[in-house]
Every structure is written in C-alpha cells, then in structure tokens.
mmCIF file of the N, C-alpha and C atoms, coordinates in Angstrom:
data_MODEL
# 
_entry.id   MODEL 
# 
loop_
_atom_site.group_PDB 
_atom_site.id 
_atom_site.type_symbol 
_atom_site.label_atom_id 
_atom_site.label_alt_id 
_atom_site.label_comp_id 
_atom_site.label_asym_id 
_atom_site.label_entity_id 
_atom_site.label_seq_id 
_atom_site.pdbx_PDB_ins_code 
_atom_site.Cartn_x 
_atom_site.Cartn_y 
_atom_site.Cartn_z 
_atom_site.occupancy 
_atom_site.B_iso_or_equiv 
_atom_site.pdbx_formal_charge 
_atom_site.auth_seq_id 
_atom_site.auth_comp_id 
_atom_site.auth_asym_id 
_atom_site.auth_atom_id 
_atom_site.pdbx_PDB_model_num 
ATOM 1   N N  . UNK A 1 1  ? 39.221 174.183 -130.603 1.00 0.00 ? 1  UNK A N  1 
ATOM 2   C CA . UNK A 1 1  ? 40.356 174.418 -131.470 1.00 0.00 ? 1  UNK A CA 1 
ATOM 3   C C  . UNK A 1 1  ? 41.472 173.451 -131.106 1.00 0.00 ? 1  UNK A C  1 
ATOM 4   N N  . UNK A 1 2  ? 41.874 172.656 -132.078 1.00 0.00 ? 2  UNK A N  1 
ATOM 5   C CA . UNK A 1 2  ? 42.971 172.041 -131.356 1.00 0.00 ? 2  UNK A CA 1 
ATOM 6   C C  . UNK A 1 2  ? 44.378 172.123 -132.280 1.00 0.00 ? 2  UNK A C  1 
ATOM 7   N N  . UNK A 1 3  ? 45.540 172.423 -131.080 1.00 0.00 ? 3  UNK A N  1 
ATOM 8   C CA . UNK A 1 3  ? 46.880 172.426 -131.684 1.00 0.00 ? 3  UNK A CA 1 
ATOM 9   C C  . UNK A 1 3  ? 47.603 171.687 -131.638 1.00 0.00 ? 3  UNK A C  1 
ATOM 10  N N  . UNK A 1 4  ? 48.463 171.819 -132.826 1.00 0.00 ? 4  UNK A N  1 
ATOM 11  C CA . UNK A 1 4  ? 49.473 171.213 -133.109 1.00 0.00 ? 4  UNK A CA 1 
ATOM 12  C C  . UNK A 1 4  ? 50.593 170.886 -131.709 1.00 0.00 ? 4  UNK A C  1 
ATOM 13  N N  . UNK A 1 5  ? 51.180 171.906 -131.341 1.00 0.00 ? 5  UNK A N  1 
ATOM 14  C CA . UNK A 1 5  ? 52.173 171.852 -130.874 1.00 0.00 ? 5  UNK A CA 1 
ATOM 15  C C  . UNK A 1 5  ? 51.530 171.732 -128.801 1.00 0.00 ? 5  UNK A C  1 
ATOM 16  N N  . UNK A 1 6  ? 52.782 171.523 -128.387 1.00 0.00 ? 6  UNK A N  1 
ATOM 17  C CA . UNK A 1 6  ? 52.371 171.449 -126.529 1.00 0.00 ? 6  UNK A CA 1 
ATOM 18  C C  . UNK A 1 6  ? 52.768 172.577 -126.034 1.00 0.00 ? 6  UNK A C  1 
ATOM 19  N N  . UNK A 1 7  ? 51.914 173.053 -125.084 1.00 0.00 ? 7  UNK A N  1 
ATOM 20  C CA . UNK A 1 7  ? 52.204 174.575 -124.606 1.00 0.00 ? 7  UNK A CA 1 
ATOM 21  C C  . UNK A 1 7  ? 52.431 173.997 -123.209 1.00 0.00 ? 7  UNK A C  1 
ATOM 22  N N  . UNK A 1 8  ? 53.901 173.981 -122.986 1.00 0.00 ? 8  UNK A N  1 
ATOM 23  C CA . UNK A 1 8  ? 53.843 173.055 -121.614 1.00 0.00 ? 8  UNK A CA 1 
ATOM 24  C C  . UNK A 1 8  ? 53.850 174.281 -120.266 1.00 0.00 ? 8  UNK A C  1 
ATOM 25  N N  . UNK A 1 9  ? 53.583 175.509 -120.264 1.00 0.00 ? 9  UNK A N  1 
ATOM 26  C CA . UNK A 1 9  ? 53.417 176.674 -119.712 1.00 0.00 ? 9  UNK A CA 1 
ATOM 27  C C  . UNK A 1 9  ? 51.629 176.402 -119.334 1.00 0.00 ? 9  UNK A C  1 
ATOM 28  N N  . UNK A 1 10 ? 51.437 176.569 -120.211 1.00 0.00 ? 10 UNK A N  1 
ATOM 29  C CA . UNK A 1 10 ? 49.615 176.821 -120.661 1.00 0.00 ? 10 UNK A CA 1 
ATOM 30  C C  . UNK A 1 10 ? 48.803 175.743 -120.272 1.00 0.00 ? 10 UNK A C  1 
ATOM 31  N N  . UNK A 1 11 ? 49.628 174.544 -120.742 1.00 0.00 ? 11 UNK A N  1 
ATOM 32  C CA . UNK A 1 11 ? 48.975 172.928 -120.336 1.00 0.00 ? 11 UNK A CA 1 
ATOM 33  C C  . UNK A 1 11 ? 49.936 172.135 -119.559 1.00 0.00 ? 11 UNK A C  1 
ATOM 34  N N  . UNK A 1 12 ? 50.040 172.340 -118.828 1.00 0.00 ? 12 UNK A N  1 
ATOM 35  C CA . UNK A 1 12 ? 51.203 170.862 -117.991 1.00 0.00 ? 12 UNK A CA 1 
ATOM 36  C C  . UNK A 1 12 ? 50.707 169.826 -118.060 1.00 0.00 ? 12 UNK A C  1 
ATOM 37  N N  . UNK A 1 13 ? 51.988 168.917 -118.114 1.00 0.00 ? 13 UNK A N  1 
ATOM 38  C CA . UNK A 1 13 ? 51.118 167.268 -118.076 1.00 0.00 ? 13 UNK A CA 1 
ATOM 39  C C  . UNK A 1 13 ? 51.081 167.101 -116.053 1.00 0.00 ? 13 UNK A C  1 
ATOM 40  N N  . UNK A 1 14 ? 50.040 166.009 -116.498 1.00 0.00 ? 14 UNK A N  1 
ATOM 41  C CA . UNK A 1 14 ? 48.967 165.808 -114.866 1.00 0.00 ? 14 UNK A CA 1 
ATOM 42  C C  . UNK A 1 14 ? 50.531 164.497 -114.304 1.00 0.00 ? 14 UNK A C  1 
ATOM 43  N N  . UNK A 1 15 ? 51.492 165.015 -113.477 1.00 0.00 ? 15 UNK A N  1 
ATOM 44  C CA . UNK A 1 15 ? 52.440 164.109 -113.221 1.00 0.00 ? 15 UNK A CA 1 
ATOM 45  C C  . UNK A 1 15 ? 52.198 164.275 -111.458 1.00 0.00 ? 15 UNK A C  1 
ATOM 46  N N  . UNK A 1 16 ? 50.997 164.969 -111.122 1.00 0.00 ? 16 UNK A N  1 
ATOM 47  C CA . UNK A 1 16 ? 50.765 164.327 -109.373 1.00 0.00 ? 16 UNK A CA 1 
ATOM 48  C C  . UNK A 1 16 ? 50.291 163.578 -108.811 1.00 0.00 ? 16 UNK A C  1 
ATOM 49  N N  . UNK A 1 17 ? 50.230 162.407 -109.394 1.00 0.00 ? 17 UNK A N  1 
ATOM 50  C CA . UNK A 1 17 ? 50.154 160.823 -108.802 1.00 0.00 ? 17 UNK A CA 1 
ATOM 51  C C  . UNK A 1 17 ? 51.698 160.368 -108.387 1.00 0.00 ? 17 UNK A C  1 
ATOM 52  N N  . UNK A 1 18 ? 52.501 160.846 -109.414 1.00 0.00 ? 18 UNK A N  1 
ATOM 53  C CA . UNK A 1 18 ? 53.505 160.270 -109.327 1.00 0.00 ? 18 UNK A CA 1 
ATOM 54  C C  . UNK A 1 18 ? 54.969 161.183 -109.481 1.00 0.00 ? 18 UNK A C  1 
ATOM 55  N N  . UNK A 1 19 ? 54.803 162.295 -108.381 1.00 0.00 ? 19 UNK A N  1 
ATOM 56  C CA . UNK A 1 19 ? 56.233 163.247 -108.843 1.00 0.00 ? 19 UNK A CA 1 
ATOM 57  C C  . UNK A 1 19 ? 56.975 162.829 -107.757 1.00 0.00 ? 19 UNK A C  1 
ATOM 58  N N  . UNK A 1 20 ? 57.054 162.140 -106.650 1.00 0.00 ? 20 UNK A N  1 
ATOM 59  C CA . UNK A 1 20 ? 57.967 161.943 -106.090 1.00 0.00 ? 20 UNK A CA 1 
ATOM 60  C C  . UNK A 1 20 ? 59.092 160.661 -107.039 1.00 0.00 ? 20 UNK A C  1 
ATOM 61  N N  . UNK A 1 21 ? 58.427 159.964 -107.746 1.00 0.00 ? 21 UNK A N  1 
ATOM 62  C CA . UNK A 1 21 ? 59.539 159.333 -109.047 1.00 0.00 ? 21 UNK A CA 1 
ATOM 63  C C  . UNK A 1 21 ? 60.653 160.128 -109.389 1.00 0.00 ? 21 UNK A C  1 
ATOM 64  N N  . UNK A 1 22 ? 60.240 161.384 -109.731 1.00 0.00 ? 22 UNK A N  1 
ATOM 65  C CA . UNK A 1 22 ? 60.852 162.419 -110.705 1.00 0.00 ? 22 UNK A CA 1 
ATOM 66  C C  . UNK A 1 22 ? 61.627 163.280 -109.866 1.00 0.00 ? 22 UNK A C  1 
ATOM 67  N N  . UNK A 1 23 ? 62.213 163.010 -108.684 1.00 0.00 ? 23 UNK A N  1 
ATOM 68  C CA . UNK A 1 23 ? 62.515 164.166 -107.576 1.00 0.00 ? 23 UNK A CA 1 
ATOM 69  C C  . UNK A 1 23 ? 64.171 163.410 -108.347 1.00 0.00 ? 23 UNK A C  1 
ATOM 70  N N  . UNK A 1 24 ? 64.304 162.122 -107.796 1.00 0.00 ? 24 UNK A N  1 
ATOM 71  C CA . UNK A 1 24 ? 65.780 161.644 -108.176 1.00 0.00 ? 24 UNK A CA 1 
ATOM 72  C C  . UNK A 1 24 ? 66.377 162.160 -109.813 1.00 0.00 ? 24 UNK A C  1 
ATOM 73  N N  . UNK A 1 25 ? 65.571 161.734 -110.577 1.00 0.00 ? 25 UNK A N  1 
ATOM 74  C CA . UNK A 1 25 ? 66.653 162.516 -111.834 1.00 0.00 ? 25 UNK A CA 1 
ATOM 75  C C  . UNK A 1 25 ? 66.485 164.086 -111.979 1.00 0.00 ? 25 UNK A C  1 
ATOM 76  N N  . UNK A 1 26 ? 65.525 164.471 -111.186 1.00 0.00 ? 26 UNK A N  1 
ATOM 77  C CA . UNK A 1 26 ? 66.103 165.927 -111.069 1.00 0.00 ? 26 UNK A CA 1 
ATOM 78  C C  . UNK A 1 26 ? 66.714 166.611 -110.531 1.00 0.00 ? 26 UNK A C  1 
ATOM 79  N N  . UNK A 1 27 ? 66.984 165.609 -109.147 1.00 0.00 ? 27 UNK A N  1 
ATOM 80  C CA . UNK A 1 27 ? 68.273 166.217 -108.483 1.00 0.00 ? 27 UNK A CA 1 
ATOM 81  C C  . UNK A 1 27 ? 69.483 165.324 -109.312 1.00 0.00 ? 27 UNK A C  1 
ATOM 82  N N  . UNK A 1 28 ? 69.882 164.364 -110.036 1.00 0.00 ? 28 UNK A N  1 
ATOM 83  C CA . UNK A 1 28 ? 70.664 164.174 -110.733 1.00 0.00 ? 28 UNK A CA 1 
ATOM 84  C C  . UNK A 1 28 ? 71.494 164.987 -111.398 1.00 0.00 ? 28 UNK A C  1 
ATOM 85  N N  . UNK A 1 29 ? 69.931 165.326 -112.512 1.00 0.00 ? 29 UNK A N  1 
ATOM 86  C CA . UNK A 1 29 ? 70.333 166.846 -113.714 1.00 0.00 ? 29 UNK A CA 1 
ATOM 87  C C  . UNK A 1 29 ? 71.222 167.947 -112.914 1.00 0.00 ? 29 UNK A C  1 
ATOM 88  N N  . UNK A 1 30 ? 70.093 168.258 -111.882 1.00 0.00 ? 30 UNK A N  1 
ATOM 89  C CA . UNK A 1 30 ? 71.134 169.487 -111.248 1.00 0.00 ? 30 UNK A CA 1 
ATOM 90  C C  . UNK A 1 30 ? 72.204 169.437 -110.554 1.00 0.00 ? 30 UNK A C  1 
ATOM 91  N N  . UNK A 1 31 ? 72.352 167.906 -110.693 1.00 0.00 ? 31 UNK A N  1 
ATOM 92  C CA . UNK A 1 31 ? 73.709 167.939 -109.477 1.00 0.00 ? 31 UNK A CA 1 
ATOM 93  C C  . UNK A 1 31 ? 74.689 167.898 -110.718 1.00 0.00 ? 31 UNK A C  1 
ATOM 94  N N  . UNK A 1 32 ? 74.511 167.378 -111.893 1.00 0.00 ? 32 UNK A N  1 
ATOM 95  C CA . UNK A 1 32 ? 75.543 167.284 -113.333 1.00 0.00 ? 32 UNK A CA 1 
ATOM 96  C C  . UNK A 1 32 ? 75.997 168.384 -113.581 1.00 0.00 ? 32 UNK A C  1 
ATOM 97  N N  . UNK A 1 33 ? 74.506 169.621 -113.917 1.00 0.00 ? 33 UNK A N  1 
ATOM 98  C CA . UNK A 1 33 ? 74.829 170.710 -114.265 1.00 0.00 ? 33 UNK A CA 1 
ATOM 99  C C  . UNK A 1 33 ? 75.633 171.620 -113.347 1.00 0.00 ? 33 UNK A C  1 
ATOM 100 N N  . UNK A 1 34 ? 75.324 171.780 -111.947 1.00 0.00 ? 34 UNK A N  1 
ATOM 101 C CA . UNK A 1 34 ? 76.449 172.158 -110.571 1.00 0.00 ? 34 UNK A CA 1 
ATOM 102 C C  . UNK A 1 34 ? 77.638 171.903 -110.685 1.00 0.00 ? 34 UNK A C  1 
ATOM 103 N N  . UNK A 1 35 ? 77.581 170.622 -111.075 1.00 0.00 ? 35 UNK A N  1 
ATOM 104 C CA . UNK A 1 35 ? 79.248 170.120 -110.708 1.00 0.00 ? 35 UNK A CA 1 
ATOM 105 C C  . UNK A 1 35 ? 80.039 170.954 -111.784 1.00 0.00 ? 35 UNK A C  1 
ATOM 106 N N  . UNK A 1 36 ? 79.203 170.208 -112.588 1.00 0.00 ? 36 UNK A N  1 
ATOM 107 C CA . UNK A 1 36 ? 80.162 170.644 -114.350 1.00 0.00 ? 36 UNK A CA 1 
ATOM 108 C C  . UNK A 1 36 ? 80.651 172.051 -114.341 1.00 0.00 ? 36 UNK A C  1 
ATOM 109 N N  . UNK A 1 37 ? 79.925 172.795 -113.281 1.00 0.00 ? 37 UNK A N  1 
ATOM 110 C CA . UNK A 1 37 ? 80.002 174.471 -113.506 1.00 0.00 ? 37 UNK A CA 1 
ATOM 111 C C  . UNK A 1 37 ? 81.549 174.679 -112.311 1.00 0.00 ? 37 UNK A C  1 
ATOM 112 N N  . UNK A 1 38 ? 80.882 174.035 -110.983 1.00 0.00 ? 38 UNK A N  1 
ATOM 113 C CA . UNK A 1 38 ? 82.206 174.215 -109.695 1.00 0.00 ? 38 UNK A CA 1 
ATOM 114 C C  . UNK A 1 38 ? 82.927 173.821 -109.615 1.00 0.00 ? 38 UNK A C  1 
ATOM 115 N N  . UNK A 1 39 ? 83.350 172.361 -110.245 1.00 0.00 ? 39 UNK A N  1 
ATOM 116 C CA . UNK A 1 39 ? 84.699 171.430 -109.932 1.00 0.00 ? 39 UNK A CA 1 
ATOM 117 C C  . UNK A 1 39 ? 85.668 172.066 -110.689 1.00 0.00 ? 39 UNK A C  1 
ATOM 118 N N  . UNK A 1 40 ? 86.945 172.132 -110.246 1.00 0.00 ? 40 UNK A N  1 
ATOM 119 C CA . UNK A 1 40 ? 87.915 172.628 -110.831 1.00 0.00 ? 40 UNK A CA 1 
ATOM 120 C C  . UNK A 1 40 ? 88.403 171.661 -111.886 1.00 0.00 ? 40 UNK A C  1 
ATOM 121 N N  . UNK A 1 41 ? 88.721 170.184 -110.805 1.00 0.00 ? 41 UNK A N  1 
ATOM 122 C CA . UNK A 1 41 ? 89.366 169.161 -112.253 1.00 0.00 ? 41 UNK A CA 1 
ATOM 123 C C  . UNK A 1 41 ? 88.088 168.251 -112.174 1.00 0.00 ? 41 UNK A C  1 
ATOM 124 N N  . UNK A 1 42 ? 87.821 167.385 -113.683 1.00 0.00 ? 42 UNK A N  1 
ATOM 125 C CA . UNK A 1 42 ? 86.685 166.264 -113.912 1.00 0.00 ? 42 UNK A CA 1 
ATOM 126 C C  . UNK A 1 42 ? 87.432 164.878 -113.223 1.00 0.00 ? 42 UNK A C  1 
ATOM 127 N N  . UNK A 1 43 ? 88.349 165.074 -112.466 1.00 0.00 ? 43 UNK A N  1 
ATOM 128 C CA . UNK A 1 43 ? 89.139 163.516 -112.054 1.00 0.00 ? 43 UNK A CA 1 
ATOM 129 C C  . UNK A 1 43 ? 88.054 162.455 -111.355 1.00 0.00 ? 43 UNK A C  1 
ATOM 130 N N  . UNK A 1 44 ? 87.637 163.674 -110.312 1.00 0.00 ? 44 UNK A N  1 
ATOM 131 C CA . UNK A 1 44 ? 86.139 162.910 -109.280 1.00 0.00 ? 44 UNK A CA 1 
ATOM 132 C C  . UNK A 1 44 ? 85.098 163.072 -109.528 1.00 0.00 ? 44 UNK A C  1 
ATOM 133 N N  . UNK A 1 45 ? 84.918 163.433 -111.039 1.00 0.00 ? 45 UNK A N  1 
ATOM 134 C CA . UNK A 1 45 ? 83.463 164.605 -111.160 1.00 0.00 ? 45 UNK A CA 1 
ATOM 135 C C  . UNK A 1 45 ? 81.894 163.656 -110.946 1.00 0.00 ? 45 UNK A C  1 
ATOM 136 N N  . UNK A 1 46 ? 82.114 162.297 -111.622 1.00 0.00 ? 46 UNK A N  1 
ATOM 137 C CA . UNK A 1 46 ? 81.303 161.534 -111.272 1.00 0.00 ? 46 UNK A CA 1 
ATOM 138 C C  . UNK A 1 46 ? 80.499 161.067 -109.770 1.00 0.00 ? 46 UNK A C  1 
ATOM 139 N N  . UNK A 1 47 ? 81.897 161.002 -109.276 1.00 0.00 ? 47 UNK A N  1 
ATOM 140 C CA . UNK A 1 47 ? 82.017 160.351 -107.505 1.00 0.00 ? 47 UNK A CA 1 
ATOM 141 C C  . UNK A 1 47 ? 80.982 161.878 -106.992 1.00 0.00 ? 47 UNK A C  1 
ATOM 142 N N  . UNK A 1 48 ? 81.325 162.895 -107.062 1.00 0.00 ? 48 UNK A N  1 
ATOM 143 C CA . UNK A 1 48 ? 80.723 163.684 -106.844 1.00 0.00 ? 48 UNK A CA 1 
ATOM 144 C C  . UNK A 1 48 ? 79.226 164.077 -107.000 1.00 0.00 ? 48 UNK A C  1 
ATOM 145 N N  . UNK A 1 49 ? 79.101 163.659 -108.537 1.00 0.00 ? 49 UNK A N  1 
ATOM 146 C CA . UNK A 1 49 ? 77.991 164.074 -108.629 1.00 0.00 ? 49 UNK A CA 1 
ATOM 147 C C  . UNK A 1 49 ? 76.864 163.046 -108.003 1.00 0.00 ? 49 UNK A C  1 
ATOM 148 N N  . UNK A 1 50 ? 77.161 162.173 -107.920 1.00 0.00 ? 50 UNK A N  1 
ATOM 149 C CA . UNK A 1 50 ? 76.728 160.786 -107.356 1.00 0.00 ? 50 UNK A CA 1 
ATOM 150 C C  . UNK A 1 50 ? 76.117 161.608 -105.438 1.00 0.00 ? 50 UNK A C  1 
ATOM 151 N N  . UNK A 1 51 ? 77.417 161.712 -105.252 1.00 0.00 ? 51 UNK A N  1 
ATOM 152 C CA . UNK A 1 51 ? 77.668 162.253 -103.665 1.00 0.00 ? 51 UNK A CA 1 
ATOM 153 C C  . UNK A 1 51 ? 76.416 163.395 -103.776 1.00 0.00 ? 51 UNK A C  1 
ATOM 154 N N  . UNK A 1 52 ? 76.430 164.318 -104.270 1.00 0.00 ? 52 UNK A N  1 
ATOM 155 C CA . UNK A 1 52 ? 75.348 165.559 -104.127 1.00 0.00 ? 52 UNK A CA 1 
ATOM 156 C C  . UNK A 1 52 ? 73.969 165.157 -104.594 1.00 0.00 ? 52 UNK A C  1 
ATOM 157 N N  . UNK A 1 53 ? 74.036 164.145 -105.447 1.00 0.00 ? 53 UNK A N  1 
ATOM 158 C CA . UNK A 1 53 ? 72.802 163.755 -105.324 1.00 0.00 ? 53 UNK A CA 1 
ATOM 159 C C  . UNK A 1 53 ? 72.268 162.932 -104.287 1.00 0.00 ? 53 UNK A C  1 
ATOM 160 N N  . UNK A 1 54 ? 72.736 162.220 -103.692 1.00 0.00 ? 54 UNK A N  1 
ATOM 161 C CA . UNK A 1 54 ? 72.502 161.678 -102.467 1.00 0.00 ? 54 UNK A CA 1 
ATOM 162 C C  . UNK A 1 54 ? 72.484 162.236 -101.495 1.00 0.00 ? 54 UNK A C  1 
ATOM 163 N N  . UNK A 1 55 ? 73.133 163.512 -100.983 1.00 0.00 ? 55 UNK A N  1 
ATOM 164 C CA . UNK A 1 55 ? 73.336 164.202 -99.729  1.00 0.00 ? 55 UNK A CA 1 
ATOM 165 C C  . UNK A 1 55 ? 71.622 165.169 -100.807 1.00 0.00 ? 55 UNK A C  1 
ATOM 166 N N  . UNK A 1 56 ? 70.869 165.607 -101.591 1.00 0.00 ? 56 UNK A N  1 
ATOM 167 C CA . UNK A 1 56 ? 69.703 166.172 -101.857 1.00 0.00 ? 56 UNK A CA 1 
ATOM 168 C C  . UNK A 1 56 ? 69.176 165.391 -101.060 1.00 0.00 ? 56 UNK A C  1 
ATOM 169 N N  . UNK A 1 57 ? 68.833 164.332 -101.791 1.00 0.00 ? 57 UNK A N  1 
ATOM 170 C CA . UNK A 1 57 ? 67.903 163.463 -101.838 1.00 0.00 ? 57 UNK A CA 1 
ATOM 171 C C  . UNK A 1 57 ? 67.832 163.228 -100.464 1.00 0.00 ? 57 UNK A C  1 
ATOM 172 N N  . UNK A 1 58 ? 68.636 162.669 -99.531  1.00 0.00 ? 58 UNK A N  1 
ATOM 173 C CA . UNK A 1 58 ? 68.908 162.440 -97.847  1.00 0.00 ? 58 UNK A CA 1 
ATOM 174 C C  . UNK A 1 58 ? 67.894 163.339 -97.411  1.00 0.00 ? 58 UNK A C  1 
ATOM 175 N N  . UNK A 1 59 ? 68.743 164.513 -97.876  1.00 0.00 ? 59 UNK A N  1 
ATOM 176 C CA . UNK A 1 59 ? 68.046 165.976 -96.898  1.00 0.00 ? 59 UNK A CA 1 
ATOM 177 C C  . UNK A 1 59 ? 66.767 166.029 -97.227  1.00 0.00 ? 59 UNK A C  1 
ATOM 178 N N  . UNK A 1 60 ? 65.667 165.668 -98.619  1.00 0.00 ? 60 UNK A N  1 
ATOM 179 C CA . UNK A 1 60 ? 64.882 166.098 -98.329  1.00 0.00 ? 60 UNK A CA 1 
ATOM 180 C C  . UNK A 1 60 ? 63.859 164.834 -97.935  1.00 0.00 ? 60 UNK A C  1 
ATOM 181 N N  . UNK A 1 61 ? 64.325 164.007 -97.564  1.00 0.00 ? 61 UNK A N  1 
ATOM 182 C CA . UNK A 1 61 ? 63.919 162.912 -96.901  1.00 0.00 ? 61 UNK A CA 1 
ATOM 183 C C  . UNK A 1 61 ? 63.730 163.312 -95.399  1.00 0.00 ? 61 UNK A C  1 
ATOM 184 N N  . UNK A 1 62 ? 64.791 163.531 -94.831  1.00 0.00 ? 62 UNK A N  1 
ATOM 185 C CA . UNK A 1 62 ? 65.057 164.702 -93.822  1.00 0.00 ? 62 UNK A CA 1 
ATOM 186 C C  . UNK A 1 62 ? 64.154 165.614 -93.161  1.00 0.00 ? 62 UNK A C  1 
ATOM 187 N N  . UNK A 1 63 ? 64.093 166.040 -93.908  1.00 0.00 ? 63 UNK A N  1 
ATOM 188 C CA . UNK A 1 63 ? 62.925 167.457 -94.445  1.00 0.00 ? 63 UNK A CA 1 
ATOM 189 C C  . UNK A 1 63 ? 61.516 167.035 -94.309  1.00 0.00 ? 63 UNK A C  1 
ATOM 190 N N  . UNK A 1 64 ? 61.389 165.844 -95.170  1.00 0.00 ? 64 UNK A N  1 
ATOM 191 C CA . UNK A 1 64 ? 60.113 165.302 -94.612  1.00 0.00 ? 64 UNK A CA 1 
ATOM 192 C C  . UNK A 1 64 ? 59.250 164.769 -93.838  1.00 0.00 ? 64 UNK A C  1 
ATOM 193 N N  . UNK A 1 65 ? 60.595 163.998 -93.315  1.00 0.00 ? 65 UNK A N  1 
ATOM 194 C CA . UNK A 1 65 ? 60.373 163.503 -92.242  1.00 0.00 ? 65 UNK A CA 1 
ATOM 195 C C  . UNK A 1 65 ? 60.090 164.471 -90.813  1.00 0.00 ? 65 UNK A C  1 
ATOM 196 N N  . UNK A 1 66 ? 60.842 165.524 -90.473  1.00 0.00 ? 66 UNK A N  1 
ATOM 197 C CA . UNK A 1 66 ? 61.095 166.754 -89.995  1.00 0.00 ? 66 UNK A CA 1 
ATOM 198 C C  . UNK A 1 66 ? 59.234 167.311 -89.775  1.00 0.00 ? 66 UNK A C  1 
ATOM 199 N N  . UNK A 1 67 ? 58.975 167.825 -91.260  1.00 0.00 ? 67 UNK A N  1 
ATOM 200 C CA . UNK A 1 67 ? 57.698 168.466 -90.986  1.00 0.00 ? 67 UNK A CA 1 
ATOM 201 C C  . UNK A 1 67 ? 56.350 167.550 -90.621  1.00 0.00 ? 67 UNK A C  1 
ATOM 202 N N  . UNK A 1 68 ? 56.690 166.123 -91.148  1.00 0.00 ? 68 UNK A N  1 
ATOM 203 C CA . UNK A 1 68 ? 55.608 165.034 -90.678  1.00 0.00 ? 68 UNK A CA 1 
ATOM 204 C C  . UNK A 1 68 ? 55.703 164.951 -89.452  1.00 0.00 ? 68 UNK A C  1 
ATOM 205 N N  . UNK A 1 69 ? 56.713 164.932 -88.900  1.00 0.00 ? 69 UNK A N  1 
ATOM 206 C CA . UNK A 1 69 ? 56.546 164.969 -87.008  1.00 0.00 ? 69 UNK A CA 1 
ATOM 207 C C  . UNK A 1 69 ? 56.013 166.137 -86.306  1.00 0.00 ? 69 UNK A C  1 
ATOM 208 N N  . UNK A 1 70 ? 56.271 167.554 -86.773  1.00 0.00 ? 70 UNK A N  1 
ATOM 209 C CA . UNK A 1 70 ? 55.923 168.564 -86.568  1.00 0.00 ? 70 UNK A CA 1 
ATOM 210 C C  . UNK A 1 70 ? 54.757 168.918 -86.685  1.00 0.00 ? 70 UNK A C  1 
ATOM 211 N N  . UNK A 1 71 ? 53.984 168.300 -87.851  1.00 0.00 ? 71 UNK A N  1 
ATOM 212 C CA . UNK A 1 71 ? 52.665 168.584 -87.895  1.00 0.00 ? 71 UNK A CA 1 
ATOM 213 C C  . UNK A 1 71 ? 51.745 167.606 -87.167  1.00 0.00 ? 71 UNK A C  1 
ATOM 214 N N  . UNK A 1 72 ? 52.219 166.305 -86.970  1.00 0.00 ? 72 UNK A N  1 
ATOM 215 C CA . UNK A 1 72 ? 51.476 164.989 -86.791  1.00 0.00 ? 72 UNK A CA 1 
ATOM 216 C C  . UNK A 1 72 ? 52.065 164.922 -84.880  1.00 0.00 ? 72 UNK A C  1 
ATOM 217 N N  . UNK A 1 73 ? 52.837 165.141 -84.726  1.00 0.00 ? 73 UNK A N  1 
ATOM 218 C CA . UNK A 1 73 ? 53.397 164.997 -83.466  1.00 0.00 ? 73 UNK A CA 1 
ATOM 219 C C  . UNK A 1 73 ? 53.057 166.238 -82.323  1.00 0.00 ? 73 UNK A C  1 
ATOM 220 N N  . UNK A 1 74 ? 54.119 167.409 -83.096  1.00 0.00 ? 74 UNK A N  1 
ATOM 221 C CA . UNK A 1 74 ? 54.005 168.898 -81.799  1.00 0.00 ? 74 UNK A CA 1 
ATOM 222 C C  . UNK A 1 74 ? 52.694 169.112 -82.172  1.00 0.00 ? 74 UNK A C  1 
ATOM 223 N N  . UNK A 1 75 ? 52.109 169.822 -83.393  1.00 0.00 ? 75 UNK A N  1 
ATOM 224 C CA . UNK A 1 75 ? 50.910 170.515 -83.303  1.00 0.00 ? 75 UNK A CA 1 
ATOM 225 C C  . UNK A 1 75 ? 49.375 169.524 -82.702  1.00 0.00 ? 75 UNK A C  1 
ATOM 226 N N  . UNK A 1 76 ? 49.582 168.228 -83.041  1.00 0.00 ? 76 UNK A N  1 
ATOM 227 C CA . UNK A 1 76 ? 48.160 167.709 -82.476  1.00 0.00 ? 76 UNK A CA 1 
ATOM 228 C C  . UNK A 1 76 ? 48.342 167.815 -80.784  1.00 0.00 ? 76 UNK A C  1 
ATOM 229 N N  . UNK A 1 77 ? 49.423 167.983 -80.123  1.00 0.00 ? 77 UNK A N  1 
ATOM 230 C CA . UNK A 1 77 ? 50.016 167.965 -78.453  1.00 0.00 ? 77 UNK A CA 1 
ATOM 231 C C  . UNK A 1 77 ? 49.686 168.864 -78.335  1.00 0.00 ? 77 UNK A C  1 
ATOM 232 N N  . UNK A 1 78 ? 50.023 170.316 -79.339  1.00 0.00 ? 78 UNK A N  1 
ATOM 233 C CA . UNK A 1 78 ? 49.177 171.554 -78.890  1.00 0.00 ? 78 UNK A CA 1 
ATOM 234 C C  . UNK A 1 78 ? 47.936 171.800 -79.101  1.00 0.00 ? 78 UNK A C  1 
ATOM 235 N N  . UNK A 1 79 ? 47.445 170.795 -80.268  1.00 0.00 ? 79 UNK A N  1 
ATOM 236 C CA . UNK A 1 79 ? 45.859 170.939 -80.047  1.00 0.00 ? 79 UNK A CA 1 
ATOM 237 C C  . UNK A 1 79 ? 45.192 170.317 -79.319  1.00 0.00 ? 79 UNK A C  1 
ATOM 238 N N  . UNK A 1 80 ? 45.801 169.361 -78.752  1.00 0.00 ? 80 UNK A N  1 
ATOM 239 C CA . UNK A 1 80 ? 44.929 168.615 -77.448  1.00 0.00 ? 80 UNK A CA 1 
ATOM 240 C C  . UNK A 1 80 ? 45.271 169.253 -76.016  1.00 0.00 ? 80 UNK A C  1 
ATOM 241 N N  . UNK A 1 81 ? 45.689 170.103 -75.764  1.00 0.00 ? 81 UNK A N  1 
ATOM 242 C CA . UNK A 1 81 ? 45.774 171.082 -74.449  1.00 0.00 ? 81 UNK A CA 1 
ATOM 243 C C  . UNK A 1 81 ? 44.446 171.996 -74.117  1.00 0.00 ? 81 UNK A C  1 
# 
C-alpha cells in the first residue's frame, strides 16, 4: 500500500550516518526558542544566543570526551586486574 503523505512517527528518515551534523542547528533552534522565552530585553539577544549555543555544544563535547575516557581508559584498567 503506498501513501501519500510521511508518517514521520511511524517512518523516520535513516539520518544515523550522519546526526552528529544535526546536533549544531538543534542546539541553535533551542537556544532561539530559550532565549526568546528568558531574556528580559532583545538588546543582546543574538550575542546570547550565539553564547548558549556554544557553551551546549562545548559541554557535550565535554561529555564525550568524559565517557570515551571512562569507558576506554578506567574500565579496560579494571578489566585488566
């Protein structure tokens, strides 16, 4: 049977070759939509949103880096005991 329309629930598109691409404009989006909601005045709203997307993105660089040592570093030290 084939449909018309995309059931993007039902069918996702195949984007795991390549989702670390897609990490930056989605912390973008959400850093737009955040700001737009918390900043009191739009004077810095840009500078900001700029800023929170970069302090994401850092951290989960961070983050990755973090559990790649943890798994690749402490746990093979505890499995070689």
């Amino acid at each position: 049977m084939i449909l018309l329309a995309h059931r993007p629930f039902l069918d996702p598109l195949n984007v795991s070759s390549y989702w670390f691409v897609l990490l930056a404009p989605m912390c973008l989006f959400i850093s737009i939509a955040w700001k737009a909601i918390r900043v009191r005045s739009f004077a810095g709203y840009w500078r900001e949103v700029v800023v929170m997307t970069a302090q994401t993105l850092l951290g989960m660089v961070a983050l990755a880096v973090a559990f790649y040592l943890l798994v690749e570093v402490f746990v093979r030290t505890m499995q070689n005991r």
